[in-house]
C-alpha positions, 0 to 999 in steps of 0.5 A: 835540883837542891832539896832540903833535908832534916836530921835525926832531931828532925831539923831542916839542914841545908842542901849542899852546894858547889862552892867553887861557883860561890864567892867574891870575884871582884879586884876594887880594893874600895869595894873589897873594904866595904865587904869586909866591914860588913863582914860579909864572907864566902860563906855568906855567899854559900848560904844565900846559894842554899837558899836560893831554892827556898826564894825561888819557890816562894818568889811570886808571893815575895814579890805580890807581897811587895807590890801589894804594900808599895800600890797602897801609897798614890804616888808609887803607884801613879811612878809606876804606871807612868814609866812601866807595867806592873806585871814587867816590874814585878818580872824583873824584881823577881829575877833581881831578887832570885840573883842576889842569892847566886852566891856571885858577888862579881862586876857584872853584879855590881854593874846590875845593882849600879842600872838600878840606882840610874833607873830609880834617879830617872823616874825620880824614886827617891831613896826613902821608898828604894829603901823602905820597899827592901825593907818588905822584901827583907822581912818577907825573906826572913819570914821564909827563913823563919817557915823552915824551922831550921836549928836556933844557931844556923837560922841566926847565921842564915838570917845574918847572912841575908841581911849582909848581902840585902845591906850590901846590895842596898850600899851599892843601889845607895852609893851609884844612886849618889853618884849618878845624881851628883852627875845628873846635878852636875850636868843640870847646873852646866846646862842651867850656867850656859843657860843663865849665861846666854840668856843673861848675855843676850839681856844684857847686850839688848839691856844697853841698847834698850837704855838708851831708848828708855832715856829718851823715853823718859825725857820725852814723858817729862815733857808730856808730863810737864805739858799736861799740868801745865793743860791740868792748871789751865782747866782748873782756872776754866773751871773756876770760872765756871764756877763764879758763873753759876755762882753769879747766876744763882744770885741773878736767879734769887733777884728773879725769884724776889721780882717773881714773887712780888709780881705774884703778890701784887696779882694779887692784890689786883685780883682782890680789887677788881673782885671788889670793883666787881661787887661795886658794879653789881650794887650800883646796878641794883642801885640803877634798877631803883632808880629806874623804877623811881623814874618809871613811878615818876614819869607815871606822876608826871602823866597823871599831873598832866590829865589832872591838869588838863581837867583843872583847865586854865587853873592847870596850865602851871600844873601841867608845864611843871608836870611836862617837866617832870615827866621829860627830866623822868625820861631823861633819868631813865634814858641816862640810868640805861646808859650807865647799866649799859656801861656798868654791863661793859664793864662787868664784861671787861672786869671778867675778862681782866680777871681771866687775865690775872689768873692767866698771869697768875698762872704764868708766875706760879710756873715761873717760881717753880721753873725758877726753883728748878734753874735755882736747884740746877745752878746749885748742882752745876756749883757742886758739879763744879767744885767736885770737878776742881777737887780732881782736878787738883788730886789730878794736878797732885798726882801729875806732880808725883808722876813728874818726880817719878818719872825724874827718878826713872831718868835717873835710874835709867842712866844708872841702869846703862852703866848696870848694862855696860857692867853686866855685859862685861861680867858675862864674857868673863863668866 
């Protein structure tokens, strides 16, 4: 086992190594520049093998110190656990960092670096976060590095070398993470032209068919369209007259309520007479009751003429013949005073029953000036009912005659949609 070693100053050295296992072994001239532009040598390659002991000791705390920085953002955490196991990842990050320090740049390690690009690119982690999570790892190696208190030259060269093989390593993941999106987009756009293709292809072999049932649609609709304005004018002439009829019941319902109420007045005027006949009765009653009385007193004369006369003897006989007289034309007075009180009384019967009467019709006309002034207030709601029905019916009747250029205008699309359809068709067997 590789141990490390300090020198008479008390600085750490590295341990010795076989450098006939380090080394380039790799024949892509194109891979070959590229290492050499970044300079990166064998001896490079034989440092990273001396530290190998130094990250494989450290490996575990690397890495946590990865996973722990990587979990702190939702959207890596939440990659990982949909397409993995932390502890599998953290297993294979650690055997791919402990093999970046073999010492080996070959095809096999490039192949590997190439699996890892295809993996990132499948579970969709973009090259941001392939690059700032190195960047962790980097820092933490450097930090070890820094741990061994090595001399000032040999740790600047150390840490030269970890970060050529680390940018190495990240041109490798970088440049097949290009290549194997350039493939997958590649593929994607393949599949999304014959997709495009064969959908379009399938649109535009029905579109034709499905325009020549639209024309005929369309004519179809002109003609239920023309059909129904011409059913909408036919309503709004209906409804006009409408109209006029209430218009002419509301005036014959105004005449009515004029009658009405000159019925209503001359009620009564006739109520207010037979209230006054009905006082005249009751005077001339009391007027018969005095004549009755004067009749009675007057029959009493009459009766003591006669016995005066009868006691004069033949000087009376005049007198009481006149007095005869006078008491037969008292009791005619009387009986004739009777029959007008009898007839007065009729009459006051047939008055109260007049006067019910006209209460009654009085009654009957205030119910038919209210009844009157509710047909009035119906009539009146059944001309605003009916103007506000005339005004839909022309916003109708105006949305009928945009709806008919409308649908002019779908026919005329629709011929030139056909021609579209026929176009279309030809473009995608040429595509």
């Amino acid at each position: 086992m590789l141990s490390f070693k300090r020198n008479k100053v008390n600085k750490v050295i590295l341990p010795e190594v076989d450098i006939t296992k380090t080394g380039i072994f790799i024949s892509d001239q194109e891979r070959l520049h590229q290492i050499d532009l970044l300079n990166l040598k064998n001896e490079d390659l034989h440092i990273a093998r001396q530290l190998q002991p130094t990250v494989e000791k450290h490996i575990v705390e690397i890495v946590e110190q990865f996973y722990a920085s990587i979990e702190t953002v939702a959207s890596l955490k939440e990659l990982i656990q949909q397409h993995s196991s932390g502890e599998r990842l953290r297993q294979t990050l650690r055997h791919h960092v402990i093999e970046m320090f073999d010492g080996i740049i070959d095809d096999t390690f490039i192949e590997k670096r190439a699996r890892v690009a295809k993996v990132h690119v499948r579970i969709g982690l973009y090259p941001k976060w392939y690059l700032a999570a190195f960047q962790k790892i980097e820092h933490n190696l450097i930090e070890k590095i820094y741990d061994l208190e090595l001399e000032t030259t040999l740790e600047r060269t150390v840490i030269n070398s970890v970060k050529k093989i680390i940018s190495f390593e990240q041109q490798i993941v970088l440049e097949e993470y290009d290549q194997f999106s350039d493939q997958l987009l590649e593929q994607q756009q393949e599949k999304t032209r014959m997709h495009v293709k064969n959908v379009i292809g399938s649109i535009s072999s029905n579109l034709e068919s499905h325009s020549f049932q639209t024309s005929e649609s369309v004519d179809t609709l002109i003609a239920s369209t023309s059909e129904v304005n011409k059913h909408l004018k036919s309503s709004i002439q209906d409804a006009k007259g409408t109209r006029e009829a209430s218009e002419k019941g509301y005036k014959q319902m105004l005449l009515l309520k004029k009658h009405t109420n000159e019925i209503n007045e001359k009620t009564n005027e006739m109520s207010k007479m037979i209230q006054e006949l009905d006082s005249s009765s009751s005077e001339i009653h009391a007027v018969i009751e005095i004549v009755k009385n004067i009749a009675g007193q007057t029959n009493l004369l009459a009766l003591n003429s006669a016995i005066e006369a009868a006691r004069a003897g033949e000087h009376g006989k005049g007198f009481a013949v006149v007095a005869d007289e006078v008491r037969k034309l008292a009791d005619q007075t009387k009986k004739s005073v009777e029959q007008i009180a009898s007839l007065i009384g009729m009459s006051s019967g047939v008055t109260s029953e007049v006067v019910t009467a006209i209460q009654d019709i009085q009654n009957l006309v205030t119910n038919g000036i209210e009844e009157n002034e509710r047909s009035m207030q119906e009539f009146e709601n059944i001309g605003k009912a009916v103007n506000l029905t005339i005004q839909d019916f022309q916003e109708v009747e105006q949305r009928m005659d945009i709806l008919s250029n409308v649908v002019t205008t779908i026919g005329e699309t629709s011929e030139q949609l056909k021609q579209a359809a026929t176009e279309l068709e030809t473009t995608v067997r040429k595509f």
